[in-house]
C-alpha positions in Angstrom: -117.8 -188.2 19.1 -114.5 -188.7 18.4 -114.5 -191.2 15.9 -115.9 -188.7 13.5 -113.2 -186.0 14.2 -111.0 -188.9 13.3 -113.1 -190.2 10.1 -112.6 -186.1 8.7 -109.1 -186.4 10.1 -108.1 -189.2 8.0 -110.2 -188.4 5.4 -108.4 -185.1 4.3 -105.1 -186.1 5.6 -104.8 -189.9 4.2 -107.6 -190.1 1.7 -106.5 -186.6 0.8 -110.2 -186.1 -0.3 -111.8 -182.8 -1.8 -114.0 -180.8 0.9 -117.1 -181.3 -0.8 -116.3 -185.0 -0.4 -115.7 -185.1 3.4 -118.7 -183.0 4.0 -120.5 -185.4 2.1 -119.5 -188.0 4.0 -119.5 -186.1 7.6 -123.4 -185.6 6.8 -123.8 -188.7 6.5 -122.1 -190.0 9.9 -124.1 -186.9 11.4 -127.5 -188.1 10.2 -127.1 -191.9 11.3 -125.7 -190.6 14.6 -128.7 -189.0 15.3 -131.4 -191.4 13.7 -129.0 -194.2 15.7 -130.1 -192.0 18.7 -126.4 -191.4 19.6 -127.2 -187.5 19.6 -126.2 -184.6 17.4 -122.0 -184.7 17.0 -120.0 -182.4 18.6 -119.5 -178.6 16.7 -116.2 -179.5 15.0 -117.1 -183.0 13.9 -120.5 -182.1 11.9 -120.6 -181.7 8.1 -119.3 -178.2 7.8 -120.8 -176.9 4.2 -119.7 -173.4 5.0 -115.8 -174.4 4.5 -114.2 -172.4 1.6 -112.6 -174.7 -1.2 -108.7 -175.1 -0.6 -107.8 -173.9 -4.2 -108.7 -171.3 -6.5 -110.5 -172.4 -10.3 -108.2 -172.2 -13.1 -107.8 -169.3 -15.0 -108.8 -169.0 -18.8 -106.3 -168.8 -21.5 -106.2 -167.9 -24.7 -108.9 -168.6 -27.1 -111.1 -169.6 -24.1 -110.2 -166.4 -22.3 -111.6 -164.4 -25.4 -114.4 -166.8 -26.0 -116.2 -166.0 -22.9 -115.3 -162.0 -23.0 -116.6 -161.2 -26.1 -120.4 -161.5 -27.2 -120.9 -163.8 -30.4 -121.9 -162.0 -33.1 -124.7 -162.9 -35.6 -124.3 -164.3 -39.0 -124.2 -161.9 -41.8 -126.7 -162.5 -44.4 -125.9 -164.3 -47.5 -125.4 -162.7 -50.3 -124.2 -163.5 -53.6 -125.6 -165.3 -56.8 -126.2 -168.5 -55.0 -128.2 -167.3 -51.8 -131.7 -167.3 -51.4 -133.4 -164.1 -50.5 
């Protein structure tokens, strides 16, 4: 089917949509093809979940960075003449 080569086509290119949104919707064209009886779509027009993400996450900085490297430690006791033992 071409129509769903085009739909990704336009998709990433026009609606300049995430992957995880086009193979959203290319599952979904896929599974009403089929239940339509039209057939399974071609190899390059079915919801490919095995693409890799275009970019990379964002790295940590700063206090964040250090937040997530370093173990919390616990709270030291009270002590003092106004704690409770």
């Amino acid at each position: 089917m071409w129509a769903a080569r085009d739909y990704e086509a336009y998709l990433y290119g026009t609606g300049k949509r995430a992957p995880a949104t086009v193979n959203a919707a290319l599952a979904v064209v896929s599974d009403l093809a089929i239940r339509r009886g039209l057939g399974k779509l071609d190899g390059q027009a079915v919801a490919r979940l095995d693409r890799p993400a275009r970019r990379a996450p964002n790295a940590l900085t700063g206090r964040d960075d250090i937040r997530w490297q370093r173990p919390p430690t616990p709270p030291r006791p009270a002590t003092g003449p106004g704690s409770r033992a």
